[in-house]
N, C-alpha and C positions, 0 to 999 in steps of 0.2 A: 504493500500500500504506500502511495508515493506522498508527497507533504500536501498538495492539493486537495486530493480525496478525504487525507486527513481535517484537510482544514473544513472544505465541504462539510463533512458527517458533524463536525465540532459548532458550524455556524447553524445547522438544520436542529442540532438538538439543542441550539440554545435559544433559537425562536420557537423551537415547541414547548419548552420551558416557560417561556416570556406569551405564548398563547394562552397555556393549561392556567397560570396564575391569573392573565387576564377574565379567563372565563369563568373562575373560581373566586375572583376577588372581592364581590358581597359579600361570599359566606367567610372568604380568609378577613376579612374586614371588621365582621359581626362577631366573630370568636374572637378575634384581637381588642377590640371594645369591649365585649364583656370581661375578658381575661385582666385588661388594663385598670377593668372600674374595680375588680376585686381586691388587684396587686394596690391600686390606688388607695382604698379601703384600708387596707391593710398597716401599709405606712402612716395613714393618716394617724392611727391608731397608738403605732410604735411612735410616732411623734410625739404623741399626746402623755405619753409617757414622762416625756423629759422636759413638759414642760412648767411644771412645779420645780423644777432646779430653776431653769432660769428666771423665774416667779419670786423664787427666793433672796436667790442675786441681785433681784431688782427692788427687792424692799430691802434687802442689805443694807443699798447704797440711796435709796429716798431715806430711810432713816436719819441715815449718818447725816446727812446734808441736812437733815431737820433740825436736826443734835446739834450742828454746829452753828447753825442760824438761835437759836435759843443760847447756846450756853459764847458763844464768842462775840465779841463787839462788831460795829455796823464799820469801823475801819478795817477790822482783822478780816471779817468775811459778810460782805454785805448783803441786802435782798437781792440784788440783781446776780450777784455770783451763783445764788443758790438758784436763782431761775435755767442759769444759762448753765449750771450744773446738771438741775431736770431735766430739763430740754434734750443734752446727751445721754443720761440716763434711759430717758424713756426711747430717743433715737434707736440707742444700741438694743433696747428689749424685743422693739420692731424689728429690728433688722435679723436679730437671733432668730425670733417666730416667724421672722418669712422665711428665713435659712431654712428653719427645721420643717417647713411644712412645702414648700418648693417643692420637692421632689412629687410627693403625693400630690399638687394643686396641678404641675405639668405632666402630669401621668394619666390624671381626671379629663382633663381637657382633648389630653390627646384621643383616650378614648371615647368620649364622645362626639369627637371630629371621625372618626374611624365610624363610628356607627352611622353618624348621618352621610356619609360621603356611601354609604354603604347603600342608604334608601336611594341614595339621589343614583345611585348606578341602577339601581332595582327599577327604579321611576322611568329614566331616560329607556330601558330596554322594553317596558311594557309600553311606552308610547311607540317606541319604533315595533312594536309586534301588534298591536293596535291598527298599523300605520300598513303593515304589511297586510292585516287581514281585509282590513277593508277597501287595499287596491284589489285585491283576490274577489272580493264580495263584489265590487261596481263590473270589472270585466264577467264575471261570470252571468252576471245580469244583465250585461250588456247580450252577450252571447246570447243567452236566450231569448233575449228580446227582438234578436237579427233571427231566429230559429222560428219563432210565431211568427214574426210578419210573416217569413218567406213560407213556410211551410204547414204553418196552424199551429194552435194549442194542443190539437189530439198527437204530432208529432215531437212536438216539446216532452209531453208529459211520456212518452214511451224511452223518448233519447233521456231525460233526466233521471228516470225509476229504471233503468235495463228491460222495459215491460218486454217480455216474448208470448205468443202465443203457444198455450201446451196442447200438443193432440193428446186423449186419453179416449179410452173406451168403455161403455158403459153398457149391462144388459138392461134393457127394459122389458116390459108384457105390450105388445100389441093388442090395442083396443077391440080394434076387429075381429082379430082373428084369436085372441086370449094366448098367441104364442109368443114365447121369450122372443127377443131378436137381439142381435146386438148391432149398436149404435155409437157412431166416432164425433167425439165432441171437440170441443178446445174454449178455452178460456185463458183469460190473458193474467202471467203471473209477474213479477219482479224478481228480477234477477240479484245475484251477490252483489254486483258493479254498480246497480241501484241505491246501494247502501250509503248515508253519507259516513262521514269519517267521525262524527259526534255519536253513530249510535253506540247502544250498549246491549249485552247479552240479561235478562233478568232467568236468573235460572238458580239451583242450588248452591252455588260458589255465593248469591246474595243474599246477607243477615235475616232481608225479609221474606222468602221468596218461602213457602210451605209445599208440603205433598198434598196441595188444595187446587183444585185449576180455580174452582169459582172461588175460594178465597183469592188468591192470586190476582186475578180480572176484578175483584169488588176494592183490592186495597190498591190496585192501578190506576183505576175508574178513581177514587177517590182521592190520589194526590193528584192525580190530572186536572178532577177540579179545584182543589188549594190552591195549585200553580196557577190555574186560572184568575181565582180570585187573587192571590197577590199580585197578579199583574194588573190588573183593573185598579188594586187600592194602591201600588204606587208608581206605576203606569210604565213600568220596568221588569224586566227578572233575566237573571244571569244561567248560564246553563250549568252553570257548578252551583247555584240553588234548588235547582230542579234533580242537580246527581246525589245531592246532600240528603233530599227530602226520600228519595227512593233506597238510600245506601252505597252509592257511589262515590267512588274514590274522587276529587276535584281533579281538575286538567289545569293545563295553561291555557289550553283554546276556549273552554270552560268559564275565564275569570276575563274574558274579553266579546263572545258572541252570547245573543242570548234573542232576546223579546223586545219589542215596543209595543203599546197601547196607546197607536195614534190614530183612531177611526178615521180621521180628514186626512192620511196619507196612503196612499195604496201601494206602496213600497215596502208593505213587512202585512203579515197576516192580521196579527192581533188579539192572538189567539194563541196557545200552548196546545198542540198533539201529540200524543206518546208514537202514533202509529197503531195503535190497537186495532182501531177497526178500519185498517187498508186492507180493501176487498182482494186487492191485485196482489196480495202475496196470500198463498197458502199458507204459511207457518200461521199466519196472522188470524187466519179464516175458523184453521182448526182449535185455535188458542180461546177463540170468544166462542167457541160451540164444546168448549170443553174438551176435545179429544187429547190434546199437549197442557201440559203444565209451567213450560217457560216460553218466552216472547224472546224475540228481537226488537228492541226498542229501538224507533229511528224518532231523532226529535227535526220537528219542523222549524230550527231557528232561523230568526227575522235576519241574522250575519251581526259584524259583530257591532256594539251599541254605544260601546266605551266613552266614543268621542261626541256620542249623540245625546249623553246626558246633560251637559251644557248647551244645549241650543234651547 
């Protein structure tokens, strides 16, 4: 390995070094603020210790100067001497308890300059992810809005959900003739590619999910409508409210897309759907007729709202 290659390998692992830190610097940020206000704490403490010595020293030497203004003449040691004797006295006392306590006040400070510099990194990366979702959210609106002019809603809504048509076969009795026959049907289903990237599985992996179908569909039905009403009473709701209410782990996509409750805009539903009763998937069909016990939950978010709370 010649000096070059060496140098290469040495320059590449020290920018991946100086990336890993960069990307990790909140939380190496937030444990160094907490760690500093302890250490801070700590000295504060040990300070506090020592400061009855210099407490002592310090009425030493008030004393004395008192002692001396009482018992010596106004030639020998007059009131102004004794002032400008205080004056240092109590100078030097300040200066000792800032000494002793310096360390601990610049220790404080720093961490809590570490912790806030820490939000403001946190702050700056949710707006910029904020920022990204809702360039993601106006193109993909736009697209479909280029998809309906040119081609209708009925083809929207097949390209959006993967809708395929299923052939199956069914025996029925003929009327007529009271004989079996069978007969080839199809009905239009939803595909995996259908799925947005917010849904979620509710099945036995979730706290609340029972060996109940119709428990299951009555306790679904009924955070569907919660989330309904919370969004009507503050005219918002987050999709990491909605994973919260069911048992769901939060996201980061989660704490940025969700709902609006703007009836005068036609740009968001207005409305919270689990997916429950989407005719066009089977999974879905059999879950509210009872046959299956867990759902695939797709939610209908409005995209994300973040930035739409201040308008």
């Amino acid at each position: 390995m010649n000096k070059t290659e060496i140098m290469n390998k040495a320059t590449k692992a020290f920018y991946k070094v100086g990336y890993t830190l960069k990307k990790h610097s909140p939380e190496i940020l937030v444990v160094a603020g907490v760690v500093g206000t302890v250490v801070s704490a700590v000295l504060a403490c040990r300070a506090t210790t020592k400061v009855s010595e210099i407490m002592t020293d310090t009425k030493i030497d008030v004393d004395a100067v008192h002692k001396c203004l009482e018992t010596q003449s106004e030639e020998d040691y007059s009131k102004e001497d004794g002032k400008k004797d205080l004056v240092i006295i109590y100078a030097k006392t300040s200066f000792e308890l800032a000494k002793l306590y310096a360390p601990s006040v610049l220790l404080g400070v720093a961490s809590i300059t570490s912790i806030l510099a820490s939000n403001n990194i946190l702050r700056k990366r949710n707006v910029a992810l904020t920022a990204a979702y809702a360039t993601l959210d106006k193109c993909f609106k736009e697209y479909r809005g280029n998809v309906v002019e040119r081609f209708g809603e009925q083809v929207d809504r097949e390209l959006r959900y993967a809708i395929k048509a299923k052939k199956f076969e069914e025996t029925v009795v003929d009327e007529k003739t009271g004989k079996e026959k069978t007969v080839k049907n199809k009905v239009d289903v939803v595909g995996i590619d259908g799925i947005s990237d917010y849904a979620k599985f509710f099945d036995e992996y979730n706290p609340n999910w029972e060996k109940d179908s119709e428990y299951n569909l009555m306790f679904l039905r009924a955070q569907q409508n919660y989330a309904n009403d919370l969004l009507v009473k503050r005219g918002y709701l987050f999709l990491n409210d909605v994973y919260k209410m069911l048992g769901f782990e939060p996201t980061r996509a989660g704490q940025v897309v969700g709902w609006r409750h703007e009836p005068e805009k036609s740009d968001c539903d207005g409305y919270v759907s689990f997916g429950i009763y989407n005719a066009n998937r089977e999974t879905a069909r059999d879950f509210v007729n009872g046959y299956e016990r867990s759902i695939l939950l797709d939610f209908n978010v409005d995209g994300p709202i973040l930035d739409t709370l201040d308008d």
